[in-house]
Backbone as ProteinMPNN parsed JSONL, in Angstrom:
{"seq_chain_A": "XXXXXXXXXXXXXXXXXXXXXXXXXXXXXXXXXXXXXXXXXXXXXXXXXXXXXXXXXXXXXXXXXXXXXXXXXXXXXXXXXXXXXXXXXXXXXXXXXXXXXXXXXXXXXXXXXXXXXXXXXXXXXXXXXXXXXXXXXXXXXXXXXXXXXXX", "coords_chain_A": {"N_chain_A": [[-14.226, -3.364, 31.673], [-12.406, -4.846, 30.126], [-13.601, -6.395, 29.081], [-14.637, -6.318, 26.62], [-12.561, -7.939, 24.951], [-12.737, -10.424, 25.397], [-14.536, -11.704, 23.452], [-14.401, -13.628, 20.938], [-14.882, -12.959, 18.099], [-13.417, -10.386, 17.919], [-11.128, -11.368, 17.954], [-10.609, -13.546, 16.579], [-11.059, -11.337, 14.168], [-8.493, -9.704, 14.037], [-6.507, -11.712, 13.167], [-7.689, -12.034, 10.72], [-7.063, -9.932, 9.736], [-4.757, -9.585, 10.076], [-3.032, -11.656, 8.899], [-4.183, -11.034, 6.284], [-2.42, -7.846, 6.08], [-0.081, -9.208, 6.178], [0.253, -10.743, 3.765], [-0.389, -8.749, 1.729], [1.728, -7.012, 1.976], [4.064, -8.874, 1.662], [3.732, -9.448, -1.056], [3.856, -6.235, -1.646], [6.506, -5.989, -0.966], [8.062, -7.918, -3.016], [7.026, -6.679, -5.113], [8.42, -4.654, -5.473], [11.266, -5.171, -5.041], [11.225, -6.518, -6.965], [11.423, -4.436, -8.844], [13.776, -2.733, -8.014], [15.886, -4.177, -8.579], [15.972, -5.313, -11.577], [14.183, -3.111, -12.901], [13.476, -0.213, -15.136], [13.747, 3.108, -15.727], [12.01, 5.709, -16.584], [10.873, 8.937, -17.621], [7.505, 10.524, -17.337], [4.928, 11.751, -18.277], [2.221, 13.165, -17.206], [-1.207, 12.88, -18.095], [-3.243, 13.555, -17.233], [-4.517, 14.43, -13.721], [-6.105, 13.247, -11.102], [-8.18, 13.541, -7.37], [-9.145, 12.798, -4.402], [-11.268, 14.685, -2.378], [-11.489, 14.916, 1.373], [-14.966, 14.726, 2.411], [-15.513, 16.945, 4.786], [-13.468, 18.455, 5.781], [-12.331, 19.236, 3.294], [-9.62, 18.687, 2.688], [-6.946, 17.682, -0.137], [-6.458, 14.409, -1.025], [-5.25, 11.224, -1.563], [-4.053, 11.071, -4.801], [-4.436, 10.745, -8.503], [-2.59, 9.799, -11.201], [-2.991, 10.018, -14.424], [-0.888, 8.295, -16.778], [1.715, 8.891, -19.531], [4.686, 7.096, -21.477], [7.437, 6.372, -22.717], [8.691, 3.226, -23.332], [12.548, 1.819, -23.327], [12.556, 0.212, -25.414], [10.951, 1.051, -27.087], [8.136, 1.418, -26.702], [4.919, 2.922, -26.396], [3.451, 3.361, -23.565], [0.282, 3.628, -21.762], [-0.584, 4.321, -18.857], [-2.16, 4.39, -15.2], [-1.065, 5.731, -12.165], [-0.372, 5.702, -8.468], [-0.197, 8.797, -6.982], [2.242, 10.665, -4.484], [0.996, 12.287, -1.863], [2.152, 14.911, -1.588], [3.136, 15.642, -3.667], [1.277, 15.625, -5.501], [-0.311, 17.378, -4.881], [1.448, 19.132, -5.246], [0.869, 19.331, -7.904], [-1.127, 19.983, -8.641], [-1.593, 22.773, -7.912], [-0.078, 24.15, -10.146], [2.617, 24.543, -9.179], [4.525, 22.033, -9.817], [6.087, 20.587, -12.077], [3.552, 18.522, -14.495], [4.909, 16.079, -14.712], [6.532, 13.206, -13.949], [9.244, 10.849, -12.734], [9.532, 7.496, -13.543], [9.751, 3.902, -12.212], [9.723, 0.99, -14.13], [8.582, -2.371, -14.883], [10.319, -4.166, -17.076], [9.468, -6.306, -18.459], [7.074, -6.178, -17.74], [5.11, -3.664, -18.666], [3.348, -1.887, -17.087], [3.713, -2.254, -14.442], [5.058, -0.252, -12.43], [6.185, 2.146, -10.349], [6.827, 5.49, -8.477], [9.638, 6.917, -8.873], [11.181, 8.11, -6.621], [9.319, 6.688, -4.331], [9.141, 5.28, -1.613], [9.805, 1.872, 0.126], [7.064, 0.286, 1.622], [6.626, -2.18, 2.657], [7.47, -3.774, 4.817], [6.948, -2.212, 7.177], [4.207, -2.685, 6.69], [4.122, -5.747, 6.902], [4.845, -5.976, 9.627], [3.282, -4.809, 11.419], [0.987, -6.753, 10.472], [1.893, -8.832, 11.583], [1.636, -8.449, 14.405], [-0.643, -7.718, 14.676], [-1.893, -10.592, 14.114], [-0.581, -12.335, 15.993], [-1.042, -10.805, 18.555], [-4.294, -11.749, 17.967], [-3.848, -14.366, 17.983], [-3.234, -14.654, 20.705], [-5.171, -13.719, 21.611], [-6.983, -15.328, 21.828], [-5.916, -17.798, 23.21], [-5.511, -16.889, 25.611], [-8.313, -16.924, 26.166], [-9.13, -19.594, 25.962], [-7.912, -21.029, 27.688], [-8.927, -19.804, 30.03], [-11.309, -20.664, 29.755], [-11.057, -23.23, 30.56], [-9.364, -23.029, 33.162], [-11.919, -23.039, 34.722], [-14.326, -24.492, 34.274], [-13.116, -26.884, 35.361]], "CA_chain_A": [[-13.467, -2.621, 30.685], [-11.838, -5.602, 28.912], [-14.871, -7.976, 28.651], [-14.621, -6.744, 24.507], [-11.711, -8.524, 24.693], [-13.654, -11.463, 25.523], [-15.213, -11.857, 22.294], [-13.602, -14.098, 19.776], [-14.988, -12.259, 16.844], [-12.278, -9.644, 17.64], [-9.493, -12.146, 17.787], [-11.156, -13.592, 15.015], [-10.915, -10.095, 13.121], [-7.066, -9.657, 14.501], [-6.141, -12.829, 12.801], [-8.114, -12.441, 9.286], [-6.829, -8.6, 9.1], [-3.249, -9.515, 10.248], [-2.929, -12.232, 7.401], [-3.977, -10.365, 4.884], [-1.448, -7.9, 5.646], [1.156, -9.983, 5.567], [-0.185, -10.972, 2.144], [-0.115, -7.56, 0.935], [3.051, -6.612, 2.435], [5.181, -9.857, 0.862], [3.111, -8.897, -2.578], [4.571, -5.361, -2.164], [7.699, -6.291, -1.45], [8.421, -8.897, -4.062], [7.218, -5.954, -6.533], [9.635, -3.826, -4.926], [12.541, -5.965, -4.914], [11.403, -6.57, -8.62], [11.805, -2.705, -9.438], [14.574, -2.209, -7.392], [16.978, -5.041, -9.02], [15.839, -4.841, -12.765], [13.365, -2.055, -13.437], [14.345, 0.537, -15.866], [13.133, 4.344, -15.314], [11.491, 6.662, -17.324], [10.314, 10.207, -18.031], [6.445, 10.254, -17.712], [4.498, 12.855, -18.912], [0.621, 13.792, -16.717], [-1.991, 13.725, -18.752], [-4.204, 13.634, -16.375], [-4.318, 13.843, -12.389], [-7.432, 13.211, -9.848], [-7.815, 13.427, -6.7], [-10.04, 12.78, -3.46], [-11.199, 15.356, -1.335], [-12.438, 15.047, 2.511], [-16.505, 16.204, 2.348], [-15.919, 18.003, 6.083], [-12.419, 19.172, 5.129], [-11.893, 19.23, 1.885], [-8.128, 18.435, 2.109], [-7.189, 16.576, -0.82], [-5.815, 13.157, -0.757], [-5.216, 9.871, -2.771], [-3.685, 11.739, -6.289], [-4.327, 9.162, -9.024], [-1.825, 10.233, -12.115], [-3.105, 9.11, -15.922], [0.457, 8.887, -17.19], [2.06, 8.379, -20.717], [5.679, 7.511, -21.208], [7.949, 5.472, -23.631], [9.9, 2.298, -22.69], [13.49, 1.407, -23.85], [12.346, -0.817, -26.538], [9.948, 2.214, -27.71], [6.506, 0.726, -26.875], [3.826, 3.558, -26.041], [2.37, 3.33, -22.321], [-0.852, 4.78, -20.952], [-1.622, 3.591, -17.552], [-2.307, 5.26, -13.879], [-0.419, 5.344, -10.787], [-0.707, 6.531, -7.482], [1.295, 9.419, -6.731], [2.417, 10.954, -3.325], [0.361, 13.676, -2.13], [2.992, 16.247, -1.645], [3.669, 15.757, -5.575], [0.315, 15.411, -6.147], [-0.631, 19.162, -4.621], [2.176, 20.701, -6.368], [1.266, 19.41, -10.033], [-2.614, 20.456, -8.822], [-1.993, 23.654, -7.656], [0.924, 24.488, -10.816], [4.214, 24.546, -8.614], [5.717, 21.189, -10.068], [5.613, 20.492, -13.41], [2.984, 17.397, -14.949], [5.772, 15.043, -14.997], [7.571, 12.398, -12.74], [10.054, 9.836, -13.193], [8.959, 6.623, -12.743], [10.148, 3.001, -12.887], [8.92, -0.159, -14.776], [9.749, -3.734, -15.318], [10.391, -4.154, -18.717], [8.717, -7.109, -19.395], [5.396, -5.938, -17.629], [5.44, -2.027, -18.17], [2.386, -1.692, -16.44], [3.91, -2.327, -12.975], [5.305, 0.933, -12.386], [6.219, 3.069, -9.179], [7.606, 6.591, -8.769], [11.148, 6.709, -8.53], [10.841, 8.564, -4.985], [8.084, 6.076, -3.379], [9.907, 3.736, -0.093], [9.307, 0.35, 0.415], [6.618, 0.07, 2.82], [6.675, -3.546, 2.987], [8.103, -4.081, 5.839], [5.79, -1.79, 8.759], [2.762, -4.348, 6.906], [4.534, -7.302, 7.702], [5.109, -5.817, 11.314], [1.567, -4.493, 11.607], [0.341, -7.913, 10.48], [2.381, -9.978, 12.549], [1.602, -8.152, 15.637], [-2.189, -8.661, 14.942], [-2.079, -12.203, 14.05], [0.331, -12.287, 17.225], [-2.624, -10.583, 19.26], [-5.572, -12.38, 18.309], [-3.533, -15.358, 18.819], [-2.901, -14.533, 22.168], [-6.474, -13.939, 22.828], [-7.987, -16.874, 21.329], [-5.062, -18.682, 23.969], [-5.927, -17.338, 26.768], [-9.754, -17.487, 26.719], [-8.981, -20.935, 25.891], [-7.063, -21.572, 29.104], [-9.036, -19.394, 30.961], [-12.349, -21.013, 29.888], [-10.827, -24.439, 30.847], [-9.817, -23.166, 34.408], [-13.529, -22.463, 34.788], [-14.551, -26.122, 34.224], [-12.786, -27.246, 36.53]], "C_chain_A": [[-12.868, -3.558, 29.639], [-12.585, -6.712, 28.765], [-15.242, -7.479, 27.283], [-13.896, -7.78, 24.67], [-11.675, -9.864, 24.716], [-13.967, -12.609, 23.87], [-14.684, -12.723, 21.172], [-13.71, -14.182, 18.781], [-13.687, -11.452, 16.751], [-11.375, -10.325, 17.199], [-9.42, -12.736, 16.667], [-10.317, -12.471, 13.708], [-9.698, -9.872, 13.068], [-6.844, -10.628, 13.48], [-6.589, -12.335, 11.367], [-7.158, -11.265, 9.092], [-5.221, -8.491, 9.438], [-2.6, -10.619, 8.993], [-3.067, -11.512, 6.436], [-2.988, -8.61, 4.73], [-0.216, -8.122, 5.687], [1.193, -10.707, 4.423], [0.362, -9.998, 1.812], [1.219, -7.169, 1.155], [4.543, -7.593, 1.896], [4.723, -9.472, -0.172], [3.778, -7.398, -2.683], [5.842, -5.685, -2.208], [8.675, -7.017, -2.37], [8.416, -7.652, -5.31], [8.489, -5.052, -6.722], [11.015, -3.703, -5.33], [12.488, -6.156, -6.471], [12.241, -5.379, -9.726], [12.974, -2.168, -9.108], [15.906, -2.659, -8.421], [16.937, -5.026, -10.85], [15.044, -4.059, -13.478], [14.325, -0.917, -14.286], [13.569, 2.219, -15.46], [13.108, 5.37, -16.754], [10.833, 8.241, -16.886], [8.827, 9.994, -18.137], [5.514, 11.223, -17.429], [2.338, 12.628, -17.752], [-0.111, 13.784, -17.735], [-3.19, 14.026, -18.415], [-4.645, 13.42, -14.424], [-5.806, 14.31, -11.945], [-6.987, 12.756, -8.759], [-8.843, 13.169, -5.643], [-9.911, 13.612, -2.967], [-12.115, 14.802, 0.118], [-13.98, 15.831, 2.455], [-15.998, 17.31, 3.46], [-14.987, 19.115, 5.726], [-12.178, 19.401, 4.162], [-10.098, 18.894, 2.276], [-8.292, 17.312, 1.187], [-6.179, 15.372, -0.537], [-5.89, 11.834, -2.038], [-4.876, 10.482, -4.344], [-3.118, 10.072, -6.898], [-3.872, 9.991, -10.561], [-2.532, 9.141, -13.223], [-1.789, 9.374, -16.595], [0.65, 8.375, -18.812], [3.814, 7.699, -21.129], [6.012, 5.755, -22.567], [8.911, 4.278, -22.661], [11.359, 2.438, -23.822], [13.133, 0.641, -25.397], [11.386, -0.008, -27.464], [8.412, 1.7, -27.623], [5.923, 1.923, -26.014], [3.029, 3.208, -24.602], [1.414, 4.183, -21.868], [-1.603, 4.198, -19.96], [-1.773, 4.863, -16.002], [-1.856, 4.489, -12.55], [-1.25, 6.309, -9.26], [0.344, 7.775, -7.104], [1.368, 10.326, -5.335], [1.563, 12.235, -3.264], [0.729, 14.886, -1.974], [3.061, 16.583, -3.374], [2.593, 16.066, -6.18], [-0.702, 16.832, -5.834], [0.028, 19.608, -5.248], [1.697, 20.811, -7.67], [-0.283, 20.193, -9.816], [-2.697, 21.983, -8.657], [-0.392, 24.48, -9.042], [1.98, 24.457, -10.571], [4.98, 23.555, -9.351], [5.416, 21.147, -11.721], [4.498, 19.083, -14.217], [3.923, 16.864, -15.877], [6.428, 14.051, -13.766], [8.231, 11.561, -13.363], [9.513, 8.707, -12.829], [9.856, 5.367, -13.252], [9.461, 1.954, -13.1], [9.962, -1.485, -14.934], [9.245, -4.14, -17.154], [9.486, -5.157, -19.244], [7.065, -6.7, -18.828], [5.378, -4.475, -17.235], [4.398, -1.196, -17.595], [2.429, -1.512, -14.858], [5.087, -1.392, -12.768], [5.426, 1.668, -10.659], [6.449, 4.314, -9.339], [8.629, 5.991, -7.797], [11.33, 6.932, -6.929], [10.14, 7.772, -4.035], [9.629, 5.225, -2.485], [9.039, 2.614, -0.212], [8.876, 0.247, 1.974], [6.048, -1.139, 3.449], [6.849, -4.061, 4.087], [7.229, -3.475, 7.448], [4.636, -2.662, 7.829], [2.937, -5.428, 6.987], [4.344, -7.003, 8.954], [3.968, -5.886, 11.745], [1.123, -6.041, 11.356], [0.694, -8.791, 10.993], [1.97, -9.305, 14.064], [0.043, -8.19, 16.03], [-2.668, -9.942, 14.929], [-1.586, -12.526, 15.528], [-1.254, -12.411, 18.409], [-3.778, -11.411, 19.249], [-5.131, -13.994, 18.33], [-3.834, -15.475, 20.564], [-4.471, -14.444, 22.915], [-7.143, -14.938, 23.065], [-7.245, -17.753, 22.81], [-5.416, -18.57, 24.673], [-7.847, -17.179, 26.906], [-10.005, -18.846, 26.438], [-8.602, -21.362, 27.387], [-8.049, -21.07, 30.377], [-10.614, -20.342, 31.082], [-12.29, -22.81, 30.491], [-10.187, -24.531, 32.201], [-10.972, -23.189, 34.82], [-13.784, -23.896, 35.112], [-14.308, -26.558, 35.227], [-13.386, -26.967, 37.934]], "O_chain_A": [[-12.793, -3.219, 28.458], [-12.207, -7.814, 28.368], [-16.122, -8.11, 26.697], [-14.539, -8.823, 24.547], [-10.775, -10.507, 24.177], [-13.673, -13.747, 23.505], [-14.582, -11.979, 20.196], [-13.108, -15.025, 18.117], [-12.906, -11.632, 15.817], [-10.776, -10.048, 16.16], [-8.512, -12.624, 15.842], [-9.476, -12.669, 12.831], [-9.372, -9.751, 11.887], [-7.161, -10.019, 12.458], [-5.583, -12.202, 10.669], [-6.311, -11.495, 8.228], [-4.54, -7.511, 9.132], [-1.694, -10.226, 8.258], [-2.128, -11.291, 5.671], [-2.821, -8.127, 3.611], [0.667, -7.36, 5.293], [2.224, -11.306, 4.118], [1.561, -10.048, 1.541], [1.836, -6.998, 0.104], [5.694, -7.173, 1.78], [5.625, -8.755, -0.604], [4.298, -7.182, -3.777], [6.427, -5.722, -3.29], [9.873, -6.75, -2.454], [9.285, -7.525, -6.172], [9.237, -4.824, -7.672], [11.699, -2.767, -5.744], [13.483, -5.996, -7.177], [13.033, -5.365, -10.669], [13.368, -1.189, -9.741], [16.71, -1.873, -8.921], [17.99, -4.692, -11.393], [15.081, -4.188, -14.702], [15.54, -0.768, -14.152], [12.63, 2.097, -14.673], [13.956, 5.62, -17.611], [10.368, 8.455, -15.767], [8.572, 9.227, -19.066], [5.318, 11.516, -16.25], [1.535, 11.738, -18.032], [0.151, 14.68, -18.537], [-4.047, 14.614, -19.075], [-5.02, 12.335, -13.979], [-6.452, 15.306, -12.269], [-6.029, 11.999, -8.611], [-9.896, 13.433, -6.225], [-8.746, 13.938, -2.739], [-13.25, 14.343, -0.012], [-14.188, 17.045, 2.454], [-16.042, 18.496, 3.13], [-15.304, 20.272, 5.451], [-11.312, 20.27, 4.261], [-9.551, 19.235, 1.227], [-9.094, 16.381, 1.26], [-5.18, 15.52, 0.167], [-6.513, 11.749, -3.096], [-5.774, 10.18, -5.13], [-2.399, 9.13, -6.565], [-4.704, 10.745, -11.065], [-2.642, 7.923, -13.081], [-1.52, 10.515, -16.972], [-0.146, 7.573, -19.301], [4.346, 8.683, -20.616], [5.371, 4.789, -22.98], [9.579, 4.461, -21.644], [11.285, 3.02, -24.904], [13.846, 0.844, -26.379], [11.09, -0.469, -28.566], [7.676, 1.669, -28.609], [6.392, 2.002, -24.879], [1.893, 2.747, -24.716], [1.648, 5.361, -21.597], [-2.742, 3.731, -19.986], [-1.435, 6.045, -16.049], [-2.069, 3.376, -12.069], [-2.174, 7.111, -9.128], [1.556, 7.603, -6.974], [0.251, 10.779, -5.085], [1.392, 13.037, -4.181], [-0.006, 15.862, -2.125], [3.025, 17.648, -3.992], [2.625, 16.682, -7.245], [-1.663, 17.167, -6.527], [-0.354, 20.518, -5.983], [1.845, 21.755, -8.446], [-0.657, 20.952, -10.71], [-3.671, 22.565, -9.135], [0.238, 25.417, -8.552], [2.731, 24.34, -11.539], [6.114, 23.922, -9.659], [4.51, 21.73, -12.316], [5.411, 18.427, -14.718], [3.988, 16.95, -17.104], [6.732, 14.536, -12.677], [7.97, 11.375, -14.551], [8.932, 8.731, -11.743], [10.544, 5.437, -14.27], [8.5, 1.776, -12.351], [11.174, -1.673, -15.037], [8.288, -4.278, -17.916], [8.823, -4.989, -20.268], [6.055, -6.935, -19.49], [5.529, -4.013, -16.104], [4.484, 0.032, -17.583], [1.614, -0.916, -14.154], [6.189, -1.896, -12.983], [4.46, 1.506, -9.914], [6.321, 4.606, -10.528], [8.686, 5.26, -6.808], [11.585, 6.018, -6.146], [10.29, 8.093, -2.856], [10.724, 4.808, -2.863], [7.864, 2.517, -0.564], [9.539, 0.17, 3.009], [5.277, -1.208, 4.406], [6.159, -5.06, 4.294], [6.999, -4.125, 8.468], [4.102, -3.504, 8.552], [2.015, -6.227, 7.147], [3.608, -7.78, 9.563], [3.54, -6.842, 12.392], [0.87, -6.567, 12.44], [-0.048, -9.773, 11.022], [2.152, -10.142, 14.948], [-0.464, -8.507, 17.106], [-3.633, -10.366, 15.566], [-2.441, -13.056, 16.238], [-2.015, -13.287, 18.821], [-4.284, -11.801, 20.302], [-5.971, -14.832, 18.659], [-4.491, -16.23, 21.282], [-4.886, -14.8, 24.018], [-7.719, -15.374, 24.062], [-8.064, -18.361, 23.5], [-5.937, -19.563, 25.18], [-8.402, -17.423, 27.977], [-11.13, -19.282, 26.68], [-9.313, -22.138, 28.026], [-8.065, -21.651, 31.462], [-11.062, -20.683, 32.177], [-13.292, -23.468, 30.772], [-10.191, -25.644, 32.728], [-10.803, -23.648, 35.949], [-13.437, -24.385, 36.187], [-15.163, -26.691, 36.102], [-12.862, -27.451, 38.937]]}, "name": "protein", "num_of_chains": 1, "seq": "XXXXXXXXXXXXXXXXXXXXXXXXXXXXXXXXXXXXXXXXXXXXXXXXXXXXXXXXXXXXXXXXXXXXXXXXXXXXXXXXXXXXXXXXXXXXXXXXXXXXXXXXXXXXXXXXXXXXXXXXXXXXXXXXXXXXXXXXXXXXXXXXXXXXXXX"}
């Protein structure tokens, strides 16, 4: 039953896929912490939302907002976010209105959240420390174990 576990491709795979996210997870949070401490917030107007559906299910998923919206300093933005998919059913099916608030850092108004999103920085540090952790641990002991053997 645990001769996968053997394998030190997995632990391997543990290790590459627990680094990278603890990459991604310090990269969100830095943006985070960026938006949090001097981002400014805006009014930003839909002018376009898509979305993924499941082939088997069709539920939809992943709502990708084309937004428009002015900064403080009056400069014209037109970029695309991701937007939650509760928000992102209501504006599809008419309930909310094609708008959200969102915030930006002034000097790069491209890096953008919605006001509402959490900082999920923190469960992909965990998650990636607990796989790096893991395929540590395996690599260790089929190390140890392959060197009682020897003996």
């Amino acid at each position: 039953m645990f001769r996968v576990f053997r394998n030190p491709l997995i632990a391997i795979c543990l290790i590459v896929f627990g680094i990278f996210l603890i990459y991604t997870g310090h990269t969100n949070s830095v943006k985070f912490a960026a938006l949090r401490d001097h981002g400014k917030t805006a009014k930003a107007e839909v002018v376009k939302l898509e979305w993924k559906e499941k082939k088997i299910t069709h539920v939809d998923s992943q709502y990708t907002a084309h937004i428009h919206f002015t900064t403080e300093d009056g400069r014209d933005i037109r970029t695309e976010t991701g937007v939650p998919a509760q928000l992102g059913s209501a504006m599809r099916n008419g309930s909310a209105p094609l708008a959200m608030t969102v915030r930006y850092l002034p000097e790069s108004p491209s890096t953008l959240q919605d006001v509402n999103q959490d900082d999920t920085s923190d469960a992909q540090n965990g998650v990636g420390r607990y796989m790096l952790c893991a395929g540590l641990a395996m690599l260790a002991v089929r190390y140890f174990l392959s060197r009682s053997r020897e003996r």
